[in-house]
N, C-alpha and C positions, 0 to 999 in steps of 0.2 A: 442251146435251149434259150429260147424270150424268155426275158425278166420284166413279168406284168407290176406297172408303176403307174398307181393311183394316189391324187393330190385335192384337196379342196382348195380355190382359192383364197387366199387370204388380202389383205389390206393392198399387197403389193403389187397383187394384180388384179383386182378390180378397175377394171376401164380401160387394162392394157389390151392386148392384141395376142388371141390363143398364142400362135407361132414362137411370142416373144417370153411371153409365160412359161410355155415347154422352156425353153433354150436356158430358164432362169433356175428350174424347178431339175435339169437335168447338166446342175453345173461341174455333178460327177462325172458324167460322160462326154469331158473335152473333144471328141472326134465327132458328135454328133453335131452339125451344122442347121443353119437356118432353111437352105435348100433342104437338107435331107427331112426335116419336121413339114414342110410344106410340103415336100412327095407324101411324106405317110395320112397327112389332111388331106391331097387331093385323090390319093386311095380311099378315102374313110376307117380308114385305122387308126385314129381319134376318136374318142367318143367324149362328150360334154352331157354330162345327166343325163345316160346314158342311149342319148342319139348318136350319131356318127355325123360328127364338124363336116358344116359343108366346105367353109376356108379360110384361110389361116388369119385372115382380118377378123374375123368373131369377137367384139369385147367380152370379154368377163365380167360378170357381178360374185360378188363377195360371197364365198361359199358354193361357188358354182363344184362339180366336181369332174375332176378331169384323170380318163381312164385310157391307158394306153400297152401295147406292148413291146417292149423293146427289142431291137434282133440281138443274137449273142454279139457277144463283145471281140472284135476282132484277135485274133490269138496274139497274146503278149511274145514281147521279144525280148527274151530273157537274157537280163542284166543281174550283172555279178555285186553282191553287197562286198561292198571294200570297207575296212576299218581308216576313213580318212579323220581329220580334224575339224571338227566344226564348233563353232565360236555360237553359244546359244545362249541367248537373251530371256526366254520364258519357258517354261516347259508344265503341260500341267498334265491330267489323260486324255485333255478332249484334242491338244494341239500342241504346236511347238511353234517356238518364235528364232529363226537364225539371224546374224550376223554375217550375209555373205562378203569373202573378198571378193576384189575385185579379178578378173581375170578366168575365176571359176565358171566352165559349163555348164550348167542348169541342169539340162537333161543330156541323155549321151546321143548323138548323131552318128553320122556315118564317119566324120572325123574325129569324131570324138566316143570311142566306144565303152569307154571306161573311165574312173580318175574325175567323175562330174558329182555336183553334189547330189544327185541321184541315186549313184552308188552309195555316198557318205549316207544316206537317210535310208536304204535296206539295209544296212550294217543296223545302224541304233534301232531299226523298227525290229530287228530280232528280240533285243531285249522287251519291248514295249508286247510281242506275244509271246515271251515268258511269262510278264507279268500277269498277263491276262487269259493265263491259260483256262479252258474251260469254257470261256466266254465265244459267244459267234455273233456276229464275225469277226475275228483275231485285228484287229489293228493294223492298219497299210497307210502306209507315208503317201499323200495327195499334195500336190502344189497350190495353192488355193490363187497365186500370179507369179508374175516373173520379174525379174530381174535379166538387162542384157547382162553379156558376158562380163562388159565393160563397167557395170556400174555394180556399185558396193554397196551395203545395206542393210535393213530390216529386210526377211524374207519371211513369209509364216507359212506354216506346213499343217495340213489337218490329218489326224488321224482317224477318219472313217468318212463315208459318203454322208451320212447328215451332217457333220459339223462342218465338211467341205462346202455344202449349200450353206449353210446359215451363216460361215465365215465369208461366203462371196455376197450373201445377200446385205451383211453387217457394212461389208467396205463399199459399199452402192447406197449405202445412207448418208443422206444426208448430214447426219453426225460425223460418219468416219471423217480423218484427220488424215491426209497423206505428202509428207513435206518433206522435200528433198532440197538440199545442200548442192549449189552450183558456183562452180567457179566461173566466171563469163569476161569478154577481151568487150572494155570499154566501162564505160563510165553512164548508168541508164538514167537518161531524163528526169525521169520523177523517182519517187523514191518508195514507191509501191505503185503496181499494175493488175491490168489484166490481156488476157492474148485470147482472144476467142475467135480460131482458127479451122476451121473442117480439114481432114485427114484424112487422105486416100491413100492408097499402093501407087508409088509411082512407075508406069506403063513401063516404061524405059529399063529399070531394075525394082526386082519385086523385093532384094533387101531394102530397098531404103520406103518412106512416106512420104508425103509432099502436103502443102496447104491445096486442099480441093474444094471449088463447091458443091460439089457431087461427094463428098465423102461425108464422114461419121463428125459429128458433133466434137466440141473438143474445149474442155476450158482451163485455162490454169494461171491460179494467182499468182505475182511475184511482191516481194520485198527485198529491198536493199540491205544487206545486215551490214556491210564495211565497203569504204571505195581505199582500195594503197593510195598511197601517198607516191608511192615508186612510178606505178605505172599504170597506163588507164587499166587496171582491171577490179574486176567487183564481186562481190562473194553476196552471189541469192538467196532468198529463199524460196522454194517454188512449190504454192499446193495444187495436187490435182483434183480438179472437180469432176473430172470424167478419167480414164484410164486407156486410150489409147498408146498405143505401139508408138514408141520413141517421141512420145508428145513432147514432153519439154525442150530434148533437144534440136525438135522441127519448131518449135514456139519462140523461143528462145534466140537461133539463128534470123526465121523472122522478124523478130522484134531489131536485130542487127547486132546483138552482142550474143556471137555464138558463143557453145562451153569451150574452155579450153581444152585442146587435144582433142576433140571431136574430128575426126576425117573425114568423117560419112556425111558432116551436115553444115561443115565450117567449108565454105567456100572459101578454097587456096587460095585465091588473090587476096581477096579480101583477108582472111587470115596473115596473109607475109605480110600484105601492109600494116596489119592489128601489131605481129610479134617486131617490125621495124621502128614501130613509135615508144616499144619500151626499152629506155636507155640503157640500163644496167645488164652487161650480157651473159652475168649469171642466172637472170631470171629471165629472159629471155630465152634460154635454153632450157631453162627447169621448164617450161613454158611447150616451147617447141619440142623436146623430147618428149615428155610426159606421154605413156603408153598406151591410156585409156583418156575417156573424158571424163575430167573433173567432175563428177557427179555422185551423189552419195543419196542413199534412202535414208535419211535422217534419222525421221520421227513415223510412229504410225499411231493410230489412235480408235480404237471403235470399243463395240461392246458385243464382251463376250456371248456366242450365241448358244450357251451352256447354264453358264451362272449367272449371265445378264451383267458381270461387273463392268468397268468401263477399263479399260486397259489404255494403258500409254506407254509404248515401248520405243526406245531412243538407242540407235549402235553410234557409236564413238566415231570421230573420225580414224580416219584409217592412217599409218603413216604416211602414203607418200602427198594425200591433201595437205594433211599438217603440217606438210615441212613445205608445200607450196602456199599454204599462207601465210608461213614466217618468213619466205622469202619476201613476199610479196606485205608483208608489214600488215595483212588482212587479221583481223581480231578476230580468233574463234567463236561461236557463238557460244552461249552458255545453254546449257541443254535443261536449264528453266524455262528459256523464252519464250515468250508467248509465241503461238502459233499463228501466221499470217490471216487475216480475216477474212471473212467471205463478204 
């Protein structure tokens, strides 16, 4: 059965682009694509004050209203809620804020069918529709973004389709705050930057991205927080001002100080000769071992799109960072510190 989904514009899409407006308005329905809202604009299955959209460039004025229907939802693949462990930083009814480790699948794949924090979050969302028995619609665990497997972190989860929009719409403001912790091979020029780099699929392999001029916008601040004194390496800090797919560590690498234990985006040569110039071959091996990339979701920062408060949530370092910056004589940051500036 279609699920008829009607919106007025508001602030944030006045002057955008219908197409772009849908895709912002329907950030519950992660399978629906940019193509697919253009097929149903060039059907007339959009309607705007209630004509039918000729095409998916139409700006919007403020208050416009936009009426649509959606096809059913393709049939769920039904995933087993496991009682696993999860390390949780905030929790209120509108959301939840995790602590992911590092290593943890997100969602379950084809290799990965079980044992992902996916499972972990139907397990705890049973109790959240005990509590709210009566109530419809019952509470369901949404990813509001992701974390790679490899990277540790703040992760927030929305419990229902509006606080999923207005949590995706909060981390696209201007205000949100998103600062991740990088270990990086080298010793960077200045002692804060910027990397403003477009971001494509690269044709070759569609896991990895690449700096494109044909791709998607991309910008993200760094600061210097420590350089060792041991070895050229530097502990960042990196905010994003956009949120593309492995941006920092495509930014990052560009800039020539890739993250450490990065595989995917630390070009081998250049890496053996990064891990050759640090003397010490205990750290040199913490270095070269190390199983994932040095990379940690810090800090996050936005406002709640419930009670409006302003939220700042900080996950610890993880152990096996921490014990790679005492190798490396890197000063933890203190999770007072200001946040890199725009």
């Amino acid at each position: 059965m279609s699920e008829r989904r009607v919106f007025r514009a508001d602030r944030g899409d006045a002057g955008v682009r219908l197409d772009r407006a849908l895709l912002r308005h329907l950030a519950d329905r992660p399978e629906v694509s940019r193509n697919a809202v253009q097929g149903w604009i060039a059907a007339g299955g959009i309607a705007v004050n209630g004509l039918a959209a000729a095409r998916p460039a139409l700006r919007l004025r403020l208050g416009d209203e936009v009426a649509l229907d959606l096809p059913p939802l393709p049939p769920r693949r039904v995933h087993v809620a496991q009682k696993l462990p999860l390390a949780v930083l905030h929790e209120d009814e509108h959301l939840l804020a995790i602590d992911k480790p590092a290593g943890l699948v997100v969602h379950p794949t084809a290799g990965h069918r079980d044992g992902t924090l996916w499972n972990a979050l139907l397990f705890r969302a049973l109790g959240w529709s005990d509590a709210a028995e009566g109530e419809q619609p019952a509470p369901r665990p949404s990813l509001v973004h992701r974390l790679d497997r490899g990277t540790s972190g703040v992760l927030l989860v929305a419990k229902s389709a509006a606080v999923h929009a207005g949590l995706a719409r909060a981390l696209r403001s201007p205000s949100a705050e998103k600062v991740y912790l990088a270990v990086v091979h080298g010793r960077t020029r200045l002692p804060h930057g910027r990397v403003a780099l477009a971001i494509g699929v690269d044709p070759a392999d569609r896991r990895r991205r690449v700096p494109s001029d044909g791709g998607r916008a991309a910008l993200t601040l760094y600061e210097r927080l420590a350089e060792s004194p041991a070895a050229p390496l530097s502990l960042l800090a990196c905010r994003l001002k956009t949120g593309r797919t492995h941006q920092i560590r495509i930014h990052l690498a560009a800039l020539g100080h890739p993250i450490v234990g990065d595989r995917l985006y630390g070009e081998p040569r250049h890496v053996a000769g990064l891990l050759r110039s640090i003397a010490a071959p205990e750290l040199a091996a913490a270095c070269r071992d190390l199983p994932r990339p040095a990379l940690h979701a810090w800090r996050l920062a936005f406002t709640h799109p419930v009670t409006r408060e302003r939220m700042t949530l900080a996950a610890p370092l993880p152990p096996d960072l921490a014990g790679l910056l005492a190798a490396a004589s890197l000063a933890p940051p203190h999770s007072a510190r200001a946040l890199p500036g725009s």
